[in-house]
TINUSE-421619 format. One record per atom (N, C-alpha, C): residue number from 1; residue in one letter; atom name; x, y, z. Coordinates in nm, 3 decimals. Atoms other than C-alpha are relative to their C-alpha. Layout:
BEGIN
[r NUM, 'A', 'CA', [X, Y, Z]],
...
END
This chain:
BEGIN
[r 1, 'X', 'N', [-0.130, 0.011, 0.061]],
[r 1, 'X', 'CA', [-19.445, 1.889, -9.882]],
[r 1, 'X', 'C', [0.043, 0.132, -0.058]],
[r 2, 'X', 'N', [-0.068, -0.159, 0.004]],
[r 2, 'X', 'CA', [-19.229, 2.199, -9.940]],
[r 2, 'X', 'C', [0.079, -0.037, -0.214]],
[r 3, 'X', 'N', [-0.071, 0.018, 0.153]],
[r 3, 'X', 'CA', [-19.174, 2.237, -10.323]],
[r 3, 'X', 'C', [0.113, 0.068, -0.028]],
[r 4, 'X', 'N', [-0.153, -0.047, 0.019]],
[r 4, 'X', 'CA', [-18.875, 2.271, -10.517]],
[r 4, 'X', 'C', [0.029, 0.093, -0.060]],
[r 5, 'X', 'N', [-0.082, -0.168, -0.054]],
[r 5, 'X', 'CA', [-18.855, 2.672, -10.543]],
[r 5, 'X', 'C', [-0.009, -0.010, 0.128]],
[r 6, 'X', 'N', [-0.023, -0.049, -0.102]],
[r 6, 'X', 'CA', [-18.873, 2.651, -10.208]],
[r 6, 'X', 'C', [0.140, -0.064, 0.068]],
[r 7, 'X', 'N', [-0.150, 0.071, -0.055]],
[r 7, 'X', 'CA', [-18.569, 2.381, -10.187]],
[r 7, 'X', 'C', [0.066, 0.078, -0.033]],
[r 8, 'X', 'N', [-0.134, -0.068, 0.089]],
[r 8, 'X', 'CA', [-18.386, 2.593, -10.464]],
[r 8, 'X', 'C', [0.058, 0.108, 0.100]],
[r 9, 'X', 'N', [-0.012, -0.148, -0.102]],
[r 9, 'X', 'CA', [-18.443, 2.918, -10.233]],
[r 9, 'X', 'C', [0.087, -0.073, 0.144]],
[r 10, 'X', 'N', [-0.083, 0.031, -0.131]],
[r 10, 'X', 'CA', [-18.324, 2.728, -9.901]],
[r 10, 'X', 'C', [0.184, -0.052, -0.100]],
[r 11, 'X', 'N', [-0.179, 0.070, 0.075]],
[r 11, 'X', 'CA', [-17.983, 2.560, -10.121]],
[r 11, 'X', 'C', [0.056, 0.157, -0.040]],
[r 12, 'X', 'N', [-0.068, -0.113, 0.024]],
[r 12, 'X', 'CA', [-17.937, 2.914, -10.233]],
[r 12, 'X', 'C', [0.039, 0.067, 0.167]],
[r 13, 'X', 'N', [-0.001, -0.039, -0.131]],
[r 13, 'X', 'CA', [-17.971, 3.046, -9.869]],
[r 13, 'X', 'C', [0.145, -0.069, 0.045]],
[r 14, 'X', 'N', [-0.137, 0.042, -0.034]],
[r 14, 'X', 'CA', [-17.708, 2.776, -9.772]],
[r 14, 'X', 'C', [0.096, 0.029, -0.042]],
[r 15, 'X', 'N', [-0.112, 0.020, 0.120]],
[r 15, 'X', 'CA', [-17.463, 2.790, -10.057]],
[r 15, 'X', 'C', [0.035, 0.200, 0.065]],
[r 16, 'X', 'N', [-0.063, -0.100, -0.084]],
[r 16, 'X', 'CA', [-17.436, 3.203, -9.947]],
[r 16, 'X', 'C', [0.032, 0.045, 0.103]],
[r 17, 'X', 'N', [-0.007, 0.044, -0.103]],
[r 17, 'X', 'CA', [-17.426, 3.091, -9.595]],
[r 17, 'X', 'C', [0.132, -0.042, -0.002]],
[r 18, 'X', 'N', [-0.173, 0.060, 0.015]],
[r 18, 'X', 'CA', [-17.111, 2.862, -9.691]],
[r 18, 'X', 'C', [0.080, 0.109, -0.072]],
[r 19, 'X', 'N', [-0.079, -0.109, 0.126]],
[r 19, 'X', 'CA', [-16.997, 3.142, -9.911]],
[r 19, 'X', 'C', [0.062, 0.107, 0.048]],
[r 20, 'X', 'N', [-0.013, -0.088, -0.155]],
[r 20, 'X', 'CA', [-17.026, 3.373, -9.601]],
[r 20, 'X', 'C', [0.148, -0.026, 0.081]],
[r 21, 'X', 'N', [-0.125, 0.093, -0.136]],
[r 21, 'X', 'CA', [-16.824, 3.114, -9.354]],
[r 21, 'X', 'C', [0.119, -0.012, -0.086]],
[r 22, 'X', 'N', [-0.077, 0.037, 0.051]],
[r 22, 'X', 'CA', [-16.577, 3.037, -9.649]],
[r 22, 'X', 'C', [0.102, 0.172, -0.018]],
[r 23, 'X', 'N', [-0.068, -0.058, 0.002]],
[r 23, 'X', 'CA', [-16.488, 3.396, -9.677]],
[r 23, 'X', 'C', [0.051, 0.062, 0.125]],
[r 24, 'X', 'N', [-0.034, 0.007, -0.110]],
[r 24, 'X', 'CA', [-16.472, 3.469, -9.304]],
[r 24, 'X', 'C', [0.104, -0.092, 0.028]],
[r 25, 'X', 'N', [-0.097, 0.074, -0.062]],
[r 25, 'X', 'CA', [-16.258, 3.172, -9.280]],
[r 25, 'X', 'C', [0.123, 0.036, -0.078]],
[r 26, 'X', 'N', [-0.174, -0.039, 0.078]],
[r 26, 'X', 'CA', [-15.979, 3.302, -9.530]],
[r 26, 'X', 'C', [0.028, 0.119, 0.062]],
[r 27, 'X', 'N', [-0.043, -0.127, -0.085]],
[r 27, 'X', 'CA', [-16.000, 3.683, -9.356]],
[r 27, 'X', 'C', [0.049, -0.091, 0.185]],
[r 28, 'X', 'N', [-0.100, 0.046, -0.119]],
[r 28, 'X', 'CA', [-15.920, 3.474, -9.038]],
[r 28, 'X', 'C', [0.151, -0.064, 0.004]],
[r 29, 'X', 'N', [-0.114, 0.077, 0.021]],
[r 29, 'X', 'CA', [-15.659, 3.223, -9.198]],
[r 29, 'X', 'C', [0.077, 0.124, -0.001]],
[r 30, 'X', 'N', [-0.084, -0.121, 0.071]],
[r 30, 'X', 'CA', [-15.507, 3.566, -9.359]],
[r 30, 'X', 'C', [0.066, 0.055, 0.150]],
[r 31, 'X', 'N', [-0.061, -0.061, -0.138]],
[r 31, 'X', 'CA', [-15.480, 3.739, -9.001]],
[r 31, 'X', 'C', [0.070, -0.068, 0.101]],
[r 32, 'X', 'N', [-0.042, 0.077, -0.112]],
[r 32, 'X', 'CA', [-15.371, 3.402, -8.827]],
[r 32, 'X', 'C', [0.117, 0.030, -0.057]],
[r 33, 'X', 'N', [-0.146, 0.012, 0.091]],
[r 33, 'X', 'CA', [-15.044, 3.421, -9.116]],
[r 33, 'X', 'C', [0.054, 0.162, 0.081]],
[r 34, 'X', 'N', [-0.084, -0.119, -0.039]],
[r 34, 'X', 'CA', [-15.006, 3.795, -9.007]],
[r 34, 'X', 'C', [0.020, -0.019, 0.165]],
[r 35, 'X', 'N', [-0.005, -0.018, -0.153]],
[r 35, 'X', 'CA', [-15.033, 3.723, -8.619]],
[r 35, 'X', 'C', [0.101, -0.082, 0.053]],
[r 36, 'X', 'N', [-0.127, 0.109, 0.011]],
[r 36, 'X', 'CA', [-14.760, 3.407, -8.670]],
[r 36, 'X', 'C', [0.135, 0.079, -0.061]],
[r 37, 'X', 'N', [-0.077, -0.040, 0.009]],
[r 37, 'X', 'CA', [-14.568, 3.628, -8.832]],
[r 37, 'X', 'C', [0.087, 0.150, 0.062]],
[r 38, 'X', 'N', [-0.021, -0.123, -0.160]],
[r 38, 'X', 'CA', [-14.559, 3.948, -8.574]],
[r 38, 'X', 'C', [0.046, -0.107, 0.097]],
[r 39, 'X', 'N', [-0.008, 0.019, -0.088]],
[r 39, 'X', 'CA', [-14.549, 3.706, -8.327]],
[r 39, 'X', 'C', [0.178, -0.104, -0.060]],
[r 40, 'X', 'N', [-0.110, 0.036, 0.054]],
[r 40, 'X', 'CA', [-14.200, 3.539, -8.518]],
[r 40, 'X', 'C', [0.091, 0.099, 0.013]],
[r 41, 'X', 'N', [-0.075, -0.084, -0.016]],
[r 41, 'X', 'CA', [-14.072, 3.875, -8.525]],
[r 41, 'X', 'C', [0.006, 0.058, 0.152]],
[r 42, 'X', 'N', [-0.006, -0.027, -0.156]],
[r 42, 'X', 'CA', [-14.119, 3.939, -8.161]],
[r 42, 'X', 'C', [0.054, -0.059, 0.050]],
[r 43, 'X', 'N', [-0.060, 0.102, -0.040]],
[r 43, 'X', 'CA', [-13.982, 3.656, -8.074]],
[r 43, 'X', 'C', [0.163, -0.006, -0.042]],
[r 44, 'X', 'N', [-0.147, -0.016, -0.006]],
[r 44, 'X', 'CA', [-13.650, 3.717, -8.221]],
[r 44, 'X', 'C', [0.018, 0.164, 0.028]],
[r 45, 'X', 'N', [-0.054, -0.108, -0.065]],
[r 45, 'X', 'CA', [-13.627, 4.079, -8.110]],
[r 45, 'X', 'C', [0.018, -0.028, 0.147]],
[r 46, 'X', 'N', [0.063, 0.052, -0.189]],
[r 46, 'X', 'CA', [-13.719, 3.931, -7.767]],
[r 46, 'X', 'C', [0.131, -0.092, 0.041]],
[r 47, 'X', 'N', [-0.160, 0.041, -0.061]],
[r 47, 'X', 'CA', [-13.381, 3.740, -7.807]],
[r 47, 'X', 'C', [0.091, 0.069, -0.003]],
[r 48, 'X', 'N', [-0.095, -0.115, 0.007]],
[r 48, 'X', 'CA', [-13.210, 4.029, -7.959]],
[r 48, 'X', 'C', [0.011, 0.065, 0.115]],
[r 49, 'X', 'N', [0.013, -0.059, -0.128]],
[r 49, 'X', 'CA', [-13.294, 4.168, -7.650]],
[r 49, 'X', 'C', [0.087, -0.048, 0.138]],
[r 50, 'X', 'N', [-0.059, 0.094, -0.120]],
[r 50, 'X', 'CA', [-13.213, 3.930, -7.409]],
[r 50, 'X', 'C', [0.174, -0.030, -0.027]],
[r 51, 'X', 'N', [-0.162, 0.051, -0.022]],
[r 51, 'X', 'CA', [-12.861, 3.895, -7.558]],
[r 51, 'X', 'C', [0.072, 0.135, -0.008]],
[r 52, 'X', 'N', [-0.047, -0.170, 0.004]],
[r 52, 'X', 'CA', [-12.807, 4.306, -7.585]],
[r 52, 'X', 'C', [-0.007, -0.003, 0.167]],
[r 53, 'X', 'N', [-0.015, -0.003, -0.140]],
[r 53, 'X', 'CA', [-12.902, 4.281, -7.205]],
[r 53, 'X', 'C', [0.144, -0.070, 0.055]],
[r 54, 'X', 'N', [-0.079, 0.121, -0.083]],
[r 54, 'X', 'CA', [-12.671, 3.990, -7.111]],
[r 54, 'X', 'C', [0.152, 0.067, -0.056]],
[r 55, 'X', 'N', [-0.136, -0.061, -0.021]],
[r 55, 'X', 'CA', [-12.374, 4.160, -7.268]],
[r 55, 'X', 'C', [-0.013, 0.165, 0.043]],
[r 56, 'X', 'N', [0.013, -0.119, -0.098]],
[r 56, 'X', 'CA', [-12.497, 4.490, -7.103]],
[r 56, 'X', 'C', [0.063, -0.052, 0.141]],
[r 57, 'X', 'N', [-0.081, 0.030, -0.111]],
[r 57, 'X', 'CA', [-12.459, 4.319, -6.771]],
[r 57, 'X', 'C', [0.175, -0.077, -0.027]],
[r 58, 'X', 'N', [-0.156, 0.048, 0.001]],
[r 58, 'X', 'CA', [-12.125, 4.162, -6.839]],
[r 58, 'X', 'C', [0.066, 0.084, -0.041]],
[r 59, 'X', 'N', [-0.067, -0.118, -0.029]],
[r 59, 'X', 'CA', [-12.015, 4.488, -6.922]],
[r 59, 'X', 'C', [0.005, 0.090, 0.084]],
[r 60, 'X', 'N', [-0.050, -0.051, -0.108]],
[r 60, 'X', 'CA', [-12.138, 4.635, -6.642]],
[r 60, 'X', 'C', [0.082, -0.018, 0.120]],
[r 61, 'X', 'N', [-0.146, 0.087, -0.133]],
[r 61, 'X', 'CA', [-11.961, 4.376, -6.425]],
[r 61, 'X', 'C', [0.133, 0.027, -0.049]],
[r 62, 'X', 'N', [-0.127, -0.016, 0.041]],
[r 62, 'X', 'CA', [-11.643, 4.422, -6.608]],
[r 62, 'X', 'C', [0.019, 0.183, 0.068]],
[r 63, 'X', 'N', [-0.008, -0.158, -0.017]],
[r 63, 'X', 'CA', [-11.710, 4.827, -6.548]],
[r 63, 'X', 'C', [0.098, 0.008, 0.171]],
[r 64, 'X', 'N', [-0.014, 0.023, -0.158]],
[r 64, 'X', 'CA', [-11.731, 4.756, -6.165]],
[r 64, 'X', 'C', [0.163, -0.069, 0.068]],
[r 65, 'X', 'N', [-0.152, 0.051, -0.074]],
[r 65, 'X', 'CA', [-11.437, 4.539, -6.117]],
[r 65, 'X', 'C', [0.108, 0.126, -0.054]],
[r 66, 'X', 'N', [-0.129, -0.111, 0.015]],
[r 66, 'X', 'CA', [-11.225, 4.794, -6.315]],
[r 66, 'X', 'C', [-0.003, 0.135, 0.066]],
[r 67, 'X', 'N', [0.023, -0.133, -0.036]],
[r 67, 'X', 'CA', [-11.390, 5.100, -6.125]],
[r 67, 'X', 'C', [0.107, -0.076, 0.144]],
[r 68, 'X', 'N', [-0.027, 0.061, -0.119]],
[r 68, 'X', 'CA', [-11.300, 4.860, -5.817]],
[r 68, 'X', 'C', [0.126, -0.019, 0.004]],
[r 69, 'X', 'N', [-0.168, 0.020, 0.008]],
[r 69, 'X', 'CA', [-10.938, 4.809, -5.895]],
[r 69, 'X', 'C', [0.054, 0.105, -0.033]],
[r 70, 'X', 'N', [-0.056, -0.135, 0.039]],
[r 70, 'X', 'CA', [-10.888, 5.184, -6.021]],
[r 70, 'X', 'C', [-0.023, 0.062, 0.140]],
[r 71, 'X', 'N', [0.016, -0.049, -0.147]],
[r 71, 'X', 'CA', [-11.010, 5.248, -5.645]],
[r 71, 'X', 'C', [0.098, -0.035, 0.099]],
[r 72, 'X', 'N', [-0.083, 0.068, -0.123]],
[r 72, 'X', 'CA', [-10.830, 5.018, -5.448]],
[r 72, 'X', 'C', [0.169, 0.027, -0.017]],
[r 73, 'X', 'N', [-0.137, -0.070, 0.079]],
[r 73, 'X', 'CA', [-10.507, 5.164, -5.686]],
[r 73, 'X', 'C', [0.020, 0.131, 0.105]],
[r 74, 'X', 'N', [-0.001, -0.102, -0.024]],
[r 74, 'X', 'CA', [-10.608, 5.526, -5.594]],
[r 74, 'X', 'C', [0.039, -0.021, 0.148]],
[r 75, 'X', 'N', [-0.011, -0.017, -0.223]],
[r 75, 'X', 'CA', [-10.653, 5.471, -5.185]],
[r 75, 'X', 'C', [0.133, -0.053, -0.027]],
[r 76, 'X', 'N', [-0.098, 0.089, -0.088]],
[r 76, 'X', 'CA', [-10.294, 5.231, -5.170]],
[r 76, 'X', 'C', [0.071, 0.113, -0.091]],
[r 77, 'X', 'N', [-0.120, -0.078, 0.084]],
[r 77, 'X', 'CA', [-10.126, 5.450, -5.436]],
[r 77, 'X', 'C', [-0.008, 0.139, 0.012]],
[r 78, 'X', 'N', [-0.017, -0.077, -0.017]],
[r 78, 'X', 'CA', [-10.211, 5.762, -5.299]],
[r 78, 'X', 'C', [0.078, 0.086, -0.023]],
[r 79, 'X', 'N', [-0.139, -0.088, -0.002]],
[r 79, 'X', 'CA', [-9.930, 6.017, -5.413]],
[r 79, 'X', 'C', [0.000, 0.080, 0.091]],
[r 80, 'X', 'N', [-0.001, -0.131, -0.089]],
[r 80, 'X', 'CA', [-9.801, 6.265, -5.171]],
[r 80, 'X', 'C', [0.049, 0.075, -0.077]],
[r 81, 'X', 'N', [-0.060, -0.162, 0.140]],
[r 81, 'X', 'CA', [-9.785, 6.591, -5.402]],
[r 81, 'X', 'C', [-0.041, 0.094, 0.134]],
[r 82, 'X', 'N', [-0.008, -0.104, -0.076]],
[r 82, 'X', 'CA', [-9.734, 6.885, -5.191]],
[r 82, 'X', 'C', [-0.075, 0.116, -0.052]],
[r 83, 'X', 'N', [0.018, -0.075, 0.112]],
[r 83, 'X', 'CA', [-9.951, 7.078, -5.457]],
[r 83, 'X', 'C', [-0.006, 0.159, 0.105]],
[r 84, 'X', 'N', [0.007, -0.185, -0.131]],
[r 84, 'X', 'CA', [-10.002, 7.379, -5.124]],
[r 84, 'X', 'C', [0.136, 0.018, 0.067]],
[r 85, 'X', 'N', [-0.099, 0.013, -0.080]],
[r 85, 'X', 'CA', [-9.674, 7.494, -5.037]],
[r 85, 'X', 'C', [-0.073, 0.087, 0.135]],
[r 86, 'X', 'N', [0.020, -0.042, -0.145]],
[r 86, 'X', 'CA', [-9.667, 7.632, -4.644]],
[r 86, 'X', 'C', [-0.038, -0.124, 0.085]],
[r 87, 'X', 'N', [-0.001, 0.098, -0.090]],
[r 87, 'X', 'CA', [-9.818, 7.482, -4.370]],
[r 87, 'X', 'C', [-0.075, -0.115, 0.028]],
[r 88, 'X', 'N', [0.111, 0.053, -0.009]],
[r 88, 'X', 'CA', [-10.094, 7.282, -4.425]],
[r 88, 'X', 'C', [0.070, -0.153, -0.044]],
[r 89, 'X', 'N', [-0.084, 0.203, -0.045]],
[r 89, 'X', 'CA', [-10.107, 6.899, -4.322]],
[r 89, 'X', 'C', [-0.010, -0.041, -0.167]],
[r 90, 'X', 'N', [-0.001, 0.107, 0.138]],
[r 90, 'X', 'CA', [-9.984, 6.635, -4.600]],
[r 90, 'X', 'C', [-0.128, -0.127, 0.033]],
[r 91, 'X', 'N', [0.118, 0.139, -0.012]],
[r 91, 'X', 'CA', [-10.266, 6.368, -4.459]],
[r 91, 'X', 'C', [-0.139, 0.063, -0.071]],
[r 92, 'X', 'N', [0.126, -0.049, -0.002]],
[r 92, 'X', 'CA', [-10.530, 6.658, -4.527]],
[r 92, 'X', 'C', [-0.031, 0.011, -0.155]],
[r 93, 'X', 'N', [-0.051, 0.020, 0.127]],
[r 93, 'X', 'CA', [-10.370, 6.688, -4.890]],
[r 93, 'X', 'C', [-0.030, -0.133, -0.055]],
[r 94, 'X', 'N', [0.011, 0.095, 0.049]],
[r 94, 'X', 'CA', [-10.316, 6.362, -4.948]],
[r 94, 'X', 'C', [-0.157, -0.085, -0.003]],
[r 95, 'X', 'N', [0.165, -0.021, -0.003]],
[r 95, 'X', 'CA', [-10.710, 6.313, -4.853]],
[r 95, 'X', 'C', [-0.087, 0.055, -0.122]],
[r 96, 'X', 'N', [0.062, -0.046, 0.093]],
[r 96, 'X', 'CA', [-10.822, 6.539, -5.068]],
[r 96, 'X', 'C', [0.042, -0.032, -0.104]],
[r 97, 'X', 'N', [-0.049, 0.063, 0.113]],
[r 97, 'X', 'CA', [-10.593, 6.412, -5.353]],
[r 97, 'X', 'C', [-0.084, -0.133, -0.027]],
[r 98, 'X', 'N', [0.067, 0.143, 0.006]],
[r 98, 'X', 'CA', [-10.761, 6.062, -5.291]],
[r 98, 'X', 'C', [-0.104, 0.001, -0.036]],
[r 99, 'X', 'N', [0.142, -0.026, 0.060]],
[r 99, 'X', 'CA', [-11.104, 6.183, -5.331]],
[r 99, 'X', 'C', [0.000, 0.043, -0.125]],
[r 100, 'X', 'N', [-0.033, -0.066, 0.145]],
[r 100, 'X', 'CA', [-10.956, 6.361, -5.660]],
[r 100, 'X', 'C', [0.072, -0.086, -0.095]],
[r 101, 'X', 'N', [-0.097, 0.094, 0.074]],
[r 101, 'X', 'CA', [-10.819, 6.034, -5.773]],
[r 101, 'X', 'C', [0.176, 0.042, -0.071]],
[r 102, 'X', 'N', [-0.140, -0.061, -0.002]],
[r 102, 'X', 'CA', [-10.493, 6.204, -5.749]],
[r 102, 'X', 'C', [-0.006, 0.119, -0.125]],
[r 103, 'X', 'N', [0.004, -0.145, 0.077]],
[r 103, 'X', 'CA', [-10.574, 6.534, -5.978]],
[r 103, 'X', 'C', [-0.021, 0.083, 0.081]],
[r 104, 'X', 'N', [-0.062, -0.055, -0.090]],
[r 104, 'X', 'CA', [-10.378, 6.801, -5.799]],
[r 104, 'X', 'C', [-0.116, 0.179, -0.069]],
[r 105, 'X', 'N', [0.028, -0.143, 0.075]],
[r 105, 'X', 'CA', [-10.525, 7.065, -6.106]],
[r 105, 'X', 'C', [-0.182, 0.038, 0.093]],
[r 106, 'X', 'N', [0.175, 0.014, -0.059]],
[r 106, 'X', 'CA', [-10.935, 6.987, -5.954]],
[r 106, 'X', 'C', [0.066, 0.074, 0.133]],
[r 107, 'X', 'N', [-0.051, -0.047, -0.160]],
[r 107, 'X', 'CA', [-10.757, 7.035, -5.574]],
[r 107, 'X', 'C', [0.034, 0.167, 0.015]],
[r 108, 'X', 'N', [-0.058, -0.090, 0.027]],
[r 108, 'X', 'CA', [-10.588, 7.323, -5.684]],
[r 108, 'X', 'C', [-0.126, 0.127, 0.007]],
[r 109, 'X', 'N', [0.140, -0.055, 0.063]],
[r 109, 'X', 'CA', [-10.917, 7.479, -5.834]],
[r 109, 'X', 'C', [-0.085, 0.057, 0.138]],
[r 110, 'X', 'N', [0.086, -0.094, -0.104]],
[r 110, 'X', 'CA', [-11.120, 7.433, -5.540]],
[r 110, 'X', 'C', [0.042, 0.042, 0.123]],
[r 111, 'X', 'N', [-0.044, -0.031, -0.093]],
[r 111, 'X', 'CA', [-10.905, 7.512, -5.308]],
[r 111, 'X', 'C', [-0.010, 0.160, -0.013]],
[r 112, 'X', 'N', [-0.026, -0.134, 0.042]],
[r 112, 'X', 'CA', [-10.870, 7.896, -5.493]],
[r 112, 'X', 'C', [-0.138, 0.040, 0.036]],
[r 113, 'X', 'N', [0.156, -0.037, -0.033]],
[r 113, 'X', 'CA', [-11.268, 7.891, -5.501]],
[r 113, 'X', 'C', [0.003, -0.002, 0.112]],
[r 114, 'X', 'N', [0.078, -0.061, -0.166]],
[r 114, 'X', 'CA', [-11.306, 7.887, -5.121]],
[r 114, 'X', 'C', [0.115, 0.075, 0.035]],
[r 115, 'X', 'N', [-0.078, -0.158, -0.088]],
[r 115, 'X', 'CA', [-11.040, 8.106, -5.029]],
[r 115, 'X', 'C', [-0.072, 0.149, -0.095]],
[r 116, 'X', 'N', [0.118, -0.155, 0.000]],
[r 116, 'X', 'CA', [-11.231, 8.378, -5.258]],
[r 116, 'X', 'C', [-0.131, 0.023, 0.045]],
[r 117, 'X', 'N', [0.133, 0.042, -0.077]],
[r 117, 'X', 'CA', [-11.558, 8.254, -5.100]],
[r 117, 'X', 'C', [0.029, 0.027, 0.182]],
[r 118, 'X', 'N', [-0.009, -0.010, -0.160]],
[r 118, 'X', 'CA', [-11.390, 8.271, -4.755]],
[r 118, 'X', 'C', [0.155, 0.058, 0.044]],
[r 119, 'X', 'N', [-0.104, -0.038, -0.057]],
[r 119, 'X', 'CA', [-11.110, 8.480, -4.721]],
[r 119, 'X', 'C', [0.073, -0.001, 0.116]],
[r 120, 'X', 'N', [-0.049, 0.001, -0.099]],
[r 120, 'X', 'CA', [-10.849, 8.499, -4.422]],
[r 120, 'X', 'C', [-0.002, -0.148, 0.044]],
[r 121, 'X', 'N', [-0.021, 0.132, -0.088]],
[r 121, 'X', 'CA', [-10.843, 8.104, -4.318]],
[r 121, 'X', 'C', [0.101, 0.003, -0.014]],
[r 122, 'X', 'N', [-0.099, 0.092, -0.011]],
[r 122, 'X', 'CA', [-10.626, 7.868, -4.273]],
[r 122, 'X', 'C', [0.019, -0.085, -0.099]],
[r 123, 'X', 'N', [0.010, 0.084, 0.090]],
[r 123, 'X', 'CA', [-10.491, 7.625, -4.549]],
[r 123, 'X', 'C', [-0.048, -0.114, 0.029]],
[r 124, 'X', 'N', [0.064, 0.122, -0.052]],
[r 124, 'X', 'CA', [-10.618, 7.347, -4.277]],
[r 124, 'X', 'C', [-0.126, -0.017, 0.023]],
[r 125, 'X', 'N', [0.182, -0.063, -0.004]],
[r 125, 'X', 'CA', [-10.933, 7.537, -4.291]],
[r 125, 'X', 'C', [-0.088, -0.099, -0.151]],
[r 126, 'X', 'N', [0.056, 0.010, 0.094]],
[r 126, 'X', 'CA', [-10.950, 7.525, -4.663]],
[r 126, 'X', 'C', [-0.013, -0.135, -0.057]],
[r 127, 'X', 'N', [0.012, 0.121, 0.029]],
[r 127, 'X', 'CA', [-10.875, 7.194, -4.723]],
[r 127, 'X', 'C', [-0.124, -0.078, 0.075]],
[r 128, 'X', 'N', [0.118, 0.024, -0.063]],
[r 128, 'X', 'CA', [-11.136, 7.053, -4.458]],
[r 128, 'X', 'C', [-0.095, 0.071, -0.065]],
[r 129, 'X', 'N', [0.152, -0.045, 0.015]],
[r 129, 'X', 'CA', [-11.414, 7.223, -4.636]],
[r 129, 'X', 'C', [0.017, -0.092, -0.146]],
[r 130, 'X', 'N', [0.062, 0.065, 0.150]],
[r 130, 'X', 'CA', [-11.326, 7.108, -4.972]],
[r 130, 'X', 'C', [-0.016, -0.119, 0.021]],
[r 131, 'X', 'N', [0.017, 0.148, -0.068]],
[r 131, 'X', 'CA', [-11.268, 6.735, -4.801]],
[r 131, 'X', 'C', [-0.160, 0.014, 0.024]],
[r 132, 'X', 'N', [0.122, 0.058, -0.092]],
[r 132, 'X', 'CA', [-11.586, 6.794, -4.628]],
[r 132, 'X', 'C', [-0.159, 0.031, -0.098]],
[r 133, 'X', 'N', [0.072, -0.058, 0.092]],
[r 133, 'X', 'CA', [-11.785, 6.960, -4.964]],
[r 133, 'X', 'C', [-0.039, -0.160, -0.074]],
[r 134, 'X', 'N', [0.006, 0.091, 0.074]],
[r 134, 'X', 'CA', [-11.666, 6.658, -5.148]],
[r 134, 'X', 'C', [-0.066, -0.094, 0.047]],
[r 135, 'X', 'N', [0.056, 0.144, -0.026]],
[r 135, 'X', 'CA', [-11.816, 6.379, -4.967]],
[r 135, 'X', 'C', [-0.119, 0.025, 0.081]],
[r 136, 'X', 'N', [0.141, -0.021, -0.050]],
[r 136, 'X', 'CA', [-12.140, 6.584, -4.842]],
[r 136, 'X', 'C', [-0.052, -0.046, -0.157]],
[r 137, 'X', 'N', [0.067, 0.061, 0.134]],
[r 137, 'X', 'CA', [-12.185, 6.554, -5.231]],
[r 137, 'X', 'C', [-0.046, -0.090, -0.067]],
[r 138, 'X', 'N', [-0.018, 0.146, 0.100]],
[r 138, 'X', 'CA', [-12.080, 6.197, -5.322]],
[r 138, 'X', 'C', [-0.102, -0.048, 0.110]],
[r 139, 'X', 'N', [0.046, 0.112, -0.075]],
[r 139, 'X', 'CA', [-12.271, 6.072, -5.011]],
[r 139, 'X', 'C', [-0.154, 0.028, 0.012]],
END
């Protein structure tokens, strides 16, 4: 039979055993409260998110239709501005105006840049290059 210092010694053994598990179990409770509450705050940035996206896209769709209707404006509403007097075609003009969403001052511009880049052409020259500059670029 096991006498009783040797019970006292095992009840002490237990009792800092439970004393052990009891404080392990509050450093876990403690970190479950912080991991419920990260995971609370994630959870509403995670909608903040999702609703910063959702009116992202519905602004980019709105972007699109208005880029799309400022296009389909430009091509039908084409102006014919004569901005080159002489001889050079109005289709080649009006072309290059279209790609310039009708800004004659841009046309103007690079039209001056390649005639000092390429002196002696033709104005049907110069226009075909800037036409043909512009949409090696965009494409």
């Amino acid at each position: 039979m096991q006498t009783l210092t040797d019970l006292k010694k095992k009840l002490l053994e237990v009792r800092e055993i439970q004393s052990q598990l009891d404080n392990k179990k509050a450093v876990l409770v403690e970190t479950k409260r912080q991991l419920d509450k990260q995971m609370k705050e994630l959870l509403q940035k995670q909608s903040e998110l999702e609703k910063l996206m959702a009116r992202t896209r519905q602004k980019e769709l709105q972007l699109q239709s208005q880029i799309e209707l400022n296009r389909t404006e430009v091509q039908s509403d084409a102006p014919e501005v004569d901005y080159l007097p002489g001889a050079a075609s109005k289709n080649l003009q009006n072309e290059l105006l279209a790609l310039l969403s009708g800004n004659g001052n841009i046309a103007t511009r690079l039209l001056k840049h390649q005639q000092k880049l390429n002196p002696g052409r033709s104005l049907d020259w110069y226009l075909e290059k800037v036409i043909y500059d512009l949409k090696r670029d965009r494409y």
